[in-house]
C-alpha positions as CSV (number, residue, x, y, z in Angstrom):
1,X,-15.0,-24.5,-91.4
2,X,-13.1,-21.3,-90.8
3,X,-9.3,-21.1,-91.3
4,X,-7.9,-20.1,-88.2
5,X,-5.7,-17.6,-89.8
6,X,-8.7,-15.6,-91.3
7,X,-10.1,-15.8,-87.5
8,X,-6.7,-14.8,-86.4
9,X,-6.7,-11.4,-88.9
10,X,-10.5,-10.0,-88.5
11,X,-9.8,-11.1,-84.4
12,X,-7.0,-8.1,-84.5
13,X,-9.2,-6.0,-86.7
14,X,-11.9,-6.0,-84.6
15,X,-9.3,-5.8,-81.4
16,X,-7.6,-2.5,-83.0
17,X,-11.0,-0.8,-83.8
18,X,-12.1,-1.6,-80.6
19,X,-15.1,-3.5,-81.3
20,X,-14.1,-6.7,-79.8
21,X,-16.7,-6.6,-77.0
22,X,-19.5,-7.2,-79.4
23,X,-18.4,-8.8,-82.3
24,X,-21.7,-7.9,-84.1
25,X,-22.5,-9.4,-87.4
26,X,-22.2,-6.1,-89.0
27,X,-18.7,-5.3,-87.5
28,X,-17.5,-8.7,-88.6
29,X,-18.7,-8.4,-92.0
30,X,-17.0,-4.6,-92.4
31,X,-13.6,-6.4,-90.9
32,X,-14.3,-9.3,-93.8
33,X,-14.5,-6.7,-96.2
34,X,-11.2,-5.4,-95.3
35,X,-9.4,-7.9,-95.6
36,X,-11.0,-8.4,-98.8
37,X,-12.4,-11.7,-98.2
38,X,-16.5,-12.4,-98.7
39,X,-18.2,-15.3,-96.8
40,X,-22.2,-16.0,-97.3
41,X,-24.7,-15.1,-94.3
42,X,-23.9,-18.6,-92.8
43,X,-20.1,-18.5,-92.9
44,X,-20.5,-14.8,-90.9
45,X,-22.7,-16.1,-88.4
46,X,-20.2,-18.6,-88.0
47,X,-17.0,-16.8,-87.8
48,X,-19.5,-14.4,-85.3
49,X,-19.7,-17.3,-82.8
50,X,-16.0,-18.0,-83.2
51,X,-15.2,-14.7,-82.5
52,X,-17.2,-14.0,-79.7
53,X,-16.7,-17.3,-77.9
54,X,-12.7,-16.1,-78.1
55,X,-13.6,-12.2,-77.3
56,X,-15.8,-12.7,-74.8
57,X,-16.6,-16.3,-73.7
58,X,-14.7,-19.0,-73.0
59,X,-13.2,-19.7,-76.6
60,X,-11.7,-22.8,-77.4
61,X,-12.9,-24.1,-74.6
62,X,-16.8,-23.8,-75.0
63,X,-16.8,-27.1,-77.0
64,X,-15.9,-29.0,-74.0
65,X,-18.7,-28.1,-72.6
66,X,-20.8,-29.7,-74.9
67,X,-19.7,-32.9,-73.4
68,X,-22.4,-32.9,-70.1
69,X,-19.8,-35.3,-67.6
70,X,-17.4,-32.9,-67.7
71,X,-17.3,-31.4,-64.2
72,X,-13.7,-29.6,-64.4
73,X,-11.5,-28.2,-67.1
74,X,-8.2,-27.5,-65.9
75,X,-5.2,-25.0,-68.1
76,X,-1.7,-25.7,-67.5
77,X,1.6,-24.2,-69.0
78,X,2.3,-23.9,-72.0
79,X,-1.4,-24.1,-72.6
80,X,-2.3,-27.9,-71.7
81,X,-5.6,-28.4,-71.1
82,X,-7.2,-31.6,-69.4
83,X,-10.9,-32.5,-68.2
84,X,-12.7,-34.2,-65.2
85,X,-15.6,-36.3,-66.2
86,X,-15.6,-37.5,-62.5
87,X,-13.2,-40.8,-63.5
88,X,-9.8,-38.7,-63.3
89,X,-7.8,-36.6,-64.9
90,X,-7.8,-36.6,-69.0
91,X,-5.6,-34.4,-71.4
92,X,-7.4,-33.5,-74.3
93,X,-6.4,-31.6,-77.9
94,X,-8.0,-28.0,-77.7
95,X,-5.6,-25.5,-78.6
96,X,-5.6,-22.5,-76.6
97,X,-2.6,-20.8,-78.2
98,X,0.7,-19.3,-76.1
99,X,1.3,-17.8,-72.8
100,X,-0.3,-14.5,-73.9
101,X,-3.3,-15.7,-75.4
102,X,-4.3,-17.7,-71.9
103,X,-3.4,-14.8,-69.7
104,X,-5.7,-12.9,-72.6
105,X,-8.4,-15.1,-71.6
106,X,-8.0,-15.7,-67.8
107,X,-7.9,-11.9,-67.8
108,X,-11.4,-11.6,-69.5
109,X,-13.2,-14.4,-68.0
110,X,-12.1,-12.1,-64.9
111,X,-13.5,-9.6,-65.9
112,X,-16.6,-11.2,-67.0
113,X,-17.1,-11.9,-63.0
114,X,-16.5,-8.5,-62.1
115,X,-12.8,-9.1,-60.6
116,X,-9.4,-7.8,-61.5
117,X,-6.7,-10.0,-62.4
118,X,-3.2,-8.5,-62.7
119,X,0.1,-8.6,-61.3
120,X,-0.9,-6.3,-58.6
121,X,-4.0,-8.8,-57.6
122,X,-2.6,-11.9,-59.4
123,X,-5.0,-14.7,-58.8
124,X,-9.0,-14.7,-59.0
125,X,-11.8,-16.8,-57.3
126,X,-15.1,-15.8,-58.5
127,X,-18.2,-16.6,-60.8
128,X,-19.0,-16.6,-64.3
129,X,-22.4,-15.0,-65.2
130,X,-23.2,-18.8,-66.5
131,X,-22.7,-20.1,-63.0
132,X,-18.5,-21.7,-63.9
133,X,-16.5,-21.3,-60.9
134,X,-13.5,-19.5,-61.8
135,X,-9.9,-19.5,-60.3
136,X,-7.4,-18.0,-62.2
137,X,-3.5,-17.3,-61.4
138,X,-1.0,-15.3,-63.3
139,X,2.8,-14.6,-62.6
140,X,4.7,-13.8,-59.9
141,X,2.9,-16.3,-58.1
142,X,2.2,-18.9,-60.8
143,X,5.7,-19.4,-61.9
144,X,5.7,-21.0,-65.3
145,X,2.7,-19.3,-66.7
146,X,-1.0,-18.7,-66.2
147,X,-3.3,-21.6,-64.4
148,X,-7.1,-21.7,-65.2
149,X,-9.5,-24.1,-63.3
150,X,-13.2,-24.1,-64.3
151,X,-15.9,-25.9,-62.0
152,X,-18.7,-26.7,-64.0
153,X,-22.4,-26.9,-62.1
154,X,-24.4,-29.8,-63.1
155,X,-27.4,-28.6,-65.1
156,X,-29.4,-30.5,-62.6
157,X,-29.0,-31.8,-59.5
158,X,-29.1,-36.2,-59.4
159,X,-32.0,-37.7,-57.7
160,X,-30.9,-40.8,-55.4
161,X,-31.9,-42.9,-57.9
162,X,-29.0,-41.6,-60.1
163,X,-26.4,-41.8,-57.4
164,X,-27.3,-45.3,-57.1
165,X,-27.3,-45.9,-60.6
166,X,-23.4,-44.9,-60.9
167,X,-22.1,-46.2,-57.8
168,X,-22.5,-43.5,-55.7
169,X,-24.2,-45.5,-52.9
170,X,-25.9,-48.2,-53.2
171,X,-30.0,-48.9,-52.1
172,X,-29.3,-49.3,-48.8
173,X,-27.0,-46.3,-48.1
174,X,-29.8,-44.1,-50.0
175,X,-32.4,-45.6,-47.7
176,X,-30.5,-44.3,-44.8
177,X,-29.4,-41.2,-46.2
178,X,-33.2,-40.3,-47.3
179,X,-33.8,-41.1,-43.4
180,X,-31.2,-38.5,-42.3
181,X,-32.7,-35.8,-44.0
182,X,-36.5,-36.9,-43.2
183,X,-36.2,-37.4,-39.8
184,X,-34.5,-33.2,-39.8
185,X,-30.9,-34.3,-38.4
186,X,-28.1,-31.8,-38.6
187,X,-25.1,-33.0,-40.8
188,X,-22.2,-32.2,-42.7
189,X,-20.9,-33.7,-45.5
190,X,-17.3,-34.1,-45.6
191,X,-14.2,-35.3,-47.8
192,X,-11.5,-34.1,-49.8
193,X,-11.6,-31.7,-53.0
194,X,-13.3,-32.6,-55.5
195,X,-14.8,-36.0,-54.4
196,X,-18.5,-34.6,-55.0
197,X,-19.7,-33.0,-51.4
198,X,-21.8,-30.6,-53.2
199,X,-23.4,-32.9,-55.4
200,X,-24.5,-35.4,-52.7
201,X,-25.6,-32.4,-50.6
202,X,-27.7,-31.1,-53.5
203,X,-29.2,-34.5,-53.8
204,X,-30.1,-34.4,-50.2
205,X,-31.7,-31.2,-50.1
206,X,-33.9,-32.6,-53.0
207,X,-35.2,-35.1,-50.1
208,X,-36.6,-32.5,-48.1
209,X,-40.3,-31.7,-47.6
210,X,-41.3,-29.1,-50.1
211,X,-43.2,-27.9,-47.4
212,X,-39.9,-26.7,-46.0
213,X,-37.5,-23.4,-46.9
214,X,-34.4,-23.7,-48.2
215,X,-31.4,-21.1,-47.1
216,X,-28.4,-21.7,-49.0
217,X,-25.2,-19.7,-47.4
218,X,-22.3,-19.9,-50.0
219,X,-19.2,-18.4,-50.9
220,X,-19.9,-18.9,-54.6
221,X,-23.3,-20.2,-55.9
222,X,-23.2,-24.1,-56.4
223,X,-25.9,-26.2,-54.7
224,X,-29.0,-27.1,-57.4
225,X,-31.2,-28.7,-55.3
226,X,-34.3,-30.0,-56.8
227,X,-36.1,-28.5,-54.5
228,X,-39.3,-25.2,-55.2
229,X,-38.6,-23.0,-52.0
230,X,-34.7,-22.1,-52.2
231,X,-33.5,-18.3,-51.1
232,X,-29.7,-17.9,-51.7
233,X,-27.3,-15.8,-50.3
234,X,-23.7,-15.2,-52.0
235,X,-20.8,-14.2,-50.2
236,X,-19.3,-11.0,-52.0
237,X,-15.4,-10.1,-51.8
238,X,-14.1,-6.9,-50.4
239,X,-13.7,-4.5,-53.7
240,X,-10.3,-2.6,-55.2
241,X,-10.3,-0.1,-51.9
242,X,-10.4,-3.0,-49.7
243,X,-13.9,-2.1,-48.5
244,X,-17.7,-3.6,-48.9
245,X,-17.3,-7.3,-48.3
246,X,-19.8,-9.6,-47.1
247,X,-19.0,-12.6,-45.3
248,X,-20.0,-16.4,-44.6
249,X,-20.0,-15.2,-41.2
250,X,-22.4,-12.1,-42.4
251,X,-24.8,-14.2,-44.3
252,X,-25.2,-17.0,-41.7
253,X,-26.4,-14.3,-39.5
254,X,-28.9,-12.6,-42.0
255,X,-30.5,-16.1,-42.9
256,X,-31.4,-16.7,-39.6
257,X,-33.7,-13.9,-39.8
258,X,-35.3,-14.7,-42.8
259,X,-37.5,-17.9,-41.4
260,X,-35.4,-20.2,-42.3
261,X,-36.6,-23.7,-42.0
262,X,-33.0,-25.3,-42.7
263,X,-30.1,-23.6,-42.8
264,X,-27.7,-24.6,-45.3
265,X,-23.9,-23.2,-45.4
266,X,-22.1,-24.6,-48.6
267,X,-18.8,-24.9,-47.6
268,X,-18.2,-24.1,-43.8
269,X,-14.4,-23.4,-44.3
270,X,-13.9,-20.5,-41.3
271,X,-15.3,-18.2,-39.2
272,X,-18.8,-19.0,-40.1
273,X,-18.5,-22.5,-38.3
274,X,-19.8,-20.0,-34.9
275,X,-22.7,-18.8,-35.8
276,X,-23.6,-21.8,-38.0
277,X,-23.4,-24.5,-34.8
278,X,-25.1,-21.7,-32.7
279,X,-27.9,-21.8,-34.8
280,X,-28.5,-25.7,-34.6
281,X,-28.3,-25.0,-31.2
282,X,-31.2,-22.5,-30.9
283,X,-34.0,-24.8,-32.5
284,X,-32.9,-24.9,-36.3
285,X,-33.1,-28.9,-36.8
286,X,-31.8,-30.5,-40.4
287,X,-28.8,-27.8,-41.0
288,X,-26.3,-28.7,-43.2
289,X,-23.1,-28.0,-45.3
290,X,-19.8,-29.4,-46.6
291,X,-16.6,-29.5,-44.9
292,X,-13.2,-30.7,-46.5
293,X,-11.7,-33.1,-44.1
294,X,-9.7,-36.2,-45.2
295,X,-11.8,-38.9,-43.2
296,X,-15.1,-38.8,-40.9
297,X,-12.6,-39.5,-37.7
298,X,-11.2,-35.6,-38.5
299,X,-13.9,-33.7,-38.6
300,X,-14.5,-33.0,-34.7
301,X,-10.4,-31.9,-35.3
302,X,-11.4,-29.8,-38.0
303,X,-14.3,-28.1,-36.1
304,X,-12.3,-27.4,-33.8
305,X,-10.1,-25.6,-35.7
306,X,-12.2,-23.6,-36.8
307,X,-13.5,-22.8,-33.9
308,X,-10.5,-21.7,-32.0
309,X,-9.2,-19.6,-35.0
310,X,-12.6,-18.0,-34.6
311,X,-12.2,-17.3,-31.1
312,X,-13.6,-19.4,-29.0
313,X,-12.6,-21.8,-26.8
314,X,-11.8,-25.6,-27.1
315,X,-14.5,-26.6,-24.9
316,X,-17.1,-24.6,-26.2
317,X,-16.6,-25.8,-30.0
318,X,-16.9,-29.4,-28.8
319,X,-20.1,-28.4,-26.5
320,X,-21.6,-26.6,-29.8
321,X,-20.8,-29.9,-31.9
322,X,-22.4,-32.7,-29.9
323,X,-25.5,-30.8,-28.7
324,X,-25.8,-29.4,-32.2
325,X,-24.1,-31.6,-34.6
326,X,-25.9,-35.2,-35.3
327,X,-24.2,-37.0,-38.2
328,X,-21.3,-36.8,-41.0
329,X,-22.2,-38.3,-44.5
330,X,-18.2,-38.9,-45.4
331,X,-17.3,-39.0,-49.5
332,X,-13.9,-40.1,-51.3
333,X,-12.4,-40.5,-54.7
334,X,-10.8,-43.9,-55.0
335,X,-7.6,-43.3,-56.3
336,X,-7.6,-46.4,-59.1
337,X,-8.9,-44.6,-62.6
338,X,-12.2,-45.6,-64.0
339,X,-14.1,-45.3,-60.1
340,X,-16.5,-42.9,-59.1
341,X,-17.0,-40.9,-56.2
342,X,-18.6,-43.1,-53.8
343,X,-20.1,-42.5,-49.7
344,X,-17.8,-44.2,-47.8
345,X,-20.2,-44.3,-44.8
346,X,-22.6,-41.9,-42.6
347,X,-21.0,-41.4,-39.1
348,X,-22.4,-40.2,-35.3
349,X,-20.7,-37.9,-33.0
350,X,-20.1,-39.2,-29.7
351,X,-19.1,-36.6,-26.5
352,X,-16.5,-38.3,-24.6
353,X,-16.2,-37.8,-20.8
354,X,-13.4,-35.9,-21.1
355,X,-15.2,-33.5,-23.3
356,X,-14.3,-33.8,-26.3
357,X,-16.1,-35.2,-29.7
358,X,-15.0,-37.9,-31.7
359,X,-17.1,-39.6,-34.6
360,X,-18.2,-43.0,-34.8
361,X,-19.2,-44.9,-37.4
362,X,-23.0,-46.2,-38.2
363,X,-22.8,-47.7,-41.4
364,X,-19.4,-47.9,-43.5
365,X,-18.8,-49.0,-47.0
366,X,-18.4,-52.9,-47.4
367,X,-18.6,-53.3,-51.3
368,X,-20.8,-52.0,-53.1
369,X,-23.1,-50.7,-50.0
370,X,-23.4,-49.3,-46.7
371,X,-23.4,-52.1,-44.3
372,X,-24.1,-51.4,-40.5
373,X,-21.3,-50.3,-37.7
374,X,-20.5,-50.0,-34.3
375,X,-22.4,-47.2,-34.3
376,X,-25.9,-48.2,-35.5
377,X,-27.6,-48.7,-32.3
378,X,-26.9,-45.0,-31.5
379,X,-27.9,-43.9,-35.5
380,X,-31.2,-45.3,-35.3
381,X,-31.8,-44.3,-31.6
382,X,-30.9,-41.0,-32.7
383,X,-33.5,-41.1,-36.5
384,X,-36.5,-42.6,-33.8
385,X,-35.8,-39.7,-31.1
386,X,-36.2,-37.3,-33.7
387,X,-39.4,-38.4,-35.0
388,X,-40.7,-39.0,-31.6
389,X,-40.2,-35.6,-30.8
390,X,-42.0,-34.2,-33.9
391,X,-44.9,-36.3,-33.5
392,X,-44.8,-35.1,-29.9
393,X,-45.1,-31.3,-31.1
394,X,-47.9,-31.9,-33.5
C-alpha cells in the first residue's frame, strides 16, 4: 500500500514539471528518485495507477466502480460522496480531499469530455470518453462548493428475464411489454429521474426483430440495447463562440433519412417532440423514447408542453399524439428504501371529443404484476389491429 503522503509529494512533482498528463512509469520513477525514496517495479506500477486515476481519471472514485450495481455516484460539499445501487441513496467512506481538490477533479473530468468548466461557464453536462454522464457545478452558482454527479451505463443492457428477476415487472407485464414492441406500437416510456426509463427502454429495444434498424437520437449516449443493427446519433453543444451545435431537433430530422426502421429519441425533453410525432405520423411504426413526467395521466400535459413551446398549436400537438402516439409504459421509484424500480403499468391514449388526449390505463400494478384495466379492451384491440395490418401488407 502506498502512503498517501508519498502520493501527495511525487503528485506535486510531477504537477510542477508538468508531466501530470501522463504519469509514465519513467517520470514517476525520476519523481521517486527525487524525493529520495526507491520502490520495486511493482510498487511503481502501483503508485502509476494511483497517480493517473487522480491526474487523469476519476481518482478516488474509480474503486467504486468496481462494485457493478452502482448506477450513480453523487459529490457533495465538503467532499461527501454517496452511491446509487438502484435501492436509494448510500454515503460511503472515499476521501476525495477539500474544496480544491474536487473542483481540481470536476475541472479535469471536464475537460476529459471536451467542455470547459469555470466561473465564466460554471456547470457542465457532457460525456466521459468511458461512456459516465457527467454534470459538474462550481461556484457562483453552487453555493457551498463544487457538486459532481456521475451516471454510470450498465455494461449490458438486462434481458426481460432480468427485470423480472429483480422486481422490475413481473411475467405477465413482460408478456405484454414483449407484445408492445412486437406488434411495432409507438410508445414512450415515462417517469421521474432516475426511476430507470432508459434501462427498460434498452431492454425493449433488445425485443425487436434483428431484422430491423435501430436509430438512437440522444442528447448524450446511453441506450445499450442488445440489439446487432444500432446507428447512433449524439447531440453536440454549441462551442466557446457560441456556434456549431447540433440539436435533438437536428438529429431527429437527419435519422429519418437514413432508413430508419424505428426511430428512437432518448429523452424527448423539447423541441424535438415536432418532428419526432411527425414522423410516427408519416409511416414510421414502433418509435420510441423516454419522457420525464410524474405519472402516465401527465403525459398528454407534457406533450403538449412541449409542443406549444415549440410552436405549434394546442390542437395540433393533441392531433399528432393520438394518430401517432399508441401507448405509455409508466416507471417509478417507491419511496420506502430496499425497493427497486418497478412498471407501474402500460397505458393507451384516448382522443376525447373535445379534442384533447388523455391516457388510460390497460394494465396497472396490483402486487407484484401487471393486472388488466379499464383500458384493456382498447390495448389488445389496438396489439391485433397492428398485426392485422402487417399480415395484410405481406
Amino acid at each position: 500500500m502506498i502512503a498517501d503522503t508519498l502520493v501527495d509529494r511525487v503528485r506535486q512533482r510531477l504537477i510542477d514539471h508538468g508531466e501530470a498528463d501522463s504519469a509514465s512509469p519513467a517520470m514517476v520513477a525520476r519523481a521517486l528518485r527525487d524525493e529520495g525514496v526507491v520502490l520495486g517495479d511493482s510498487g511503481v506500477l502501483e503508485l502509476v495507477s494511483t497517480l493517473r486515476d487522480e491526474l487523469i481519471g476519476l481518482g478516488p472514485l474509480r474503486s467504486l466502480l468496481n462494485d457493478t450495481s452502482v448506477t450513480d455516484i453523487l459529490v457533495n460539499p465538503p467532499g461527501q460522496v454517496w452511491i446509487d445501487r438502484g435501492l436509494g441513496m448510500e454515503r460511503v467512506d472515499v476521501r476525495l480531499g477539500g474544496e480544491a481538490s474536487v473542483r481540481r477533479l470536476a475541472t479535469r473530468l471536464a475537460s476529459a469530455a471536451g467542455r470547459r468548466l469555470d466561473e465564466a461557464s460554471p456547470y457542465v453536462d457532457a460525456r466521459l470518453p468511458d461512456g459516465i454522464r457527467l454534470h459538474a457545478a462550481i461556484p457562483p452558482i453552487a453555493a457551498e462548493g463544487t457538486l459532481l454527479s456521475l451516471r454510470i451505463p450498465r455494461r449490458r443492457a438486462f434481458d426481460l428475464a432480468e427485470l423480472v428477476d429483480v422486481g422490475t415487472v413481473g411475467p405477465d407485464g413482460a408478456h405484454w411489454l414483449a407484445e408492445l414492441v412486437r406488434c411495432r406500437l409507438s410508445f414512450l416510456v415515462t417517469g421521474g429521474t432516475g426511476c430507470g426509463k432508459t434501462t427498460i427502454l434498452s431492454t425493449l429495444l433488445g425485443l425487436v426483430s434483428h431484422s430491423e434498424r435501430l436509430l438512437l437520437v440522444e442528447d448524450s449516449a446511453e441506450l445499450r440495447p442488445d440489439h446487432p443493427h444500432v446507428v447512433r446519433l449524439e447531440a453536440r453543444p454549441p462551442n466557446l463562440e457560441g456556434a456549431g451545435a447540433v440539436t435533438l431537433r437536428d438529429l431527429v430530422r437527419q435519422a429519418l433519412r437514413m432508413r430508419p426502421d424505428r426511430v428512437v429519441v432518448g429523452e424527448v425533453r423539447g423541441a424535438e417532440v415536432v418532428d419526432l410525432l411527425s414522423a410516427l405520423n408519416t409511416g414510421h411504426e414502433g418509435g420510441c423514447g423516454t419522457v420525464h413526467a410524474n405519472s402516465a395521466e401527465d403525459v398528454p400535459a407534457r406533450l403538449e408542453a412541449l409542443g406549444l413551446a415549440a410552436g405549434m398549436p394546442r390542437p395540433a400537438v393533441h392531433a399528432l399524439v393520438a394518430a401517432g402516439l399508441d401507448a405509455i409504459v409508466h416507471v417509478e421509484r417507491p419511496s420506502d428504501t430496499g425497493s427497486s424500480r418497478r412498471v407501474t403499468g402500460i397505458f393507451v391514449l384516448r382522443r376525447e371529443p373535445s379534442g384533447l388526449v388523455i391516457s388510460l390505463p390497460a394494465l396497472v400494478r396490483n402486487g407484484t404484476d401487471l393486472v388488466p384495466a379499464t383500458a384493456m379492451p382498447d390495448f389488445a384491440a389496438m396489439l391485433a389491429r397492428s398485426v392485422g395490418r402487417r399480415a395484410g401488407a405481406c
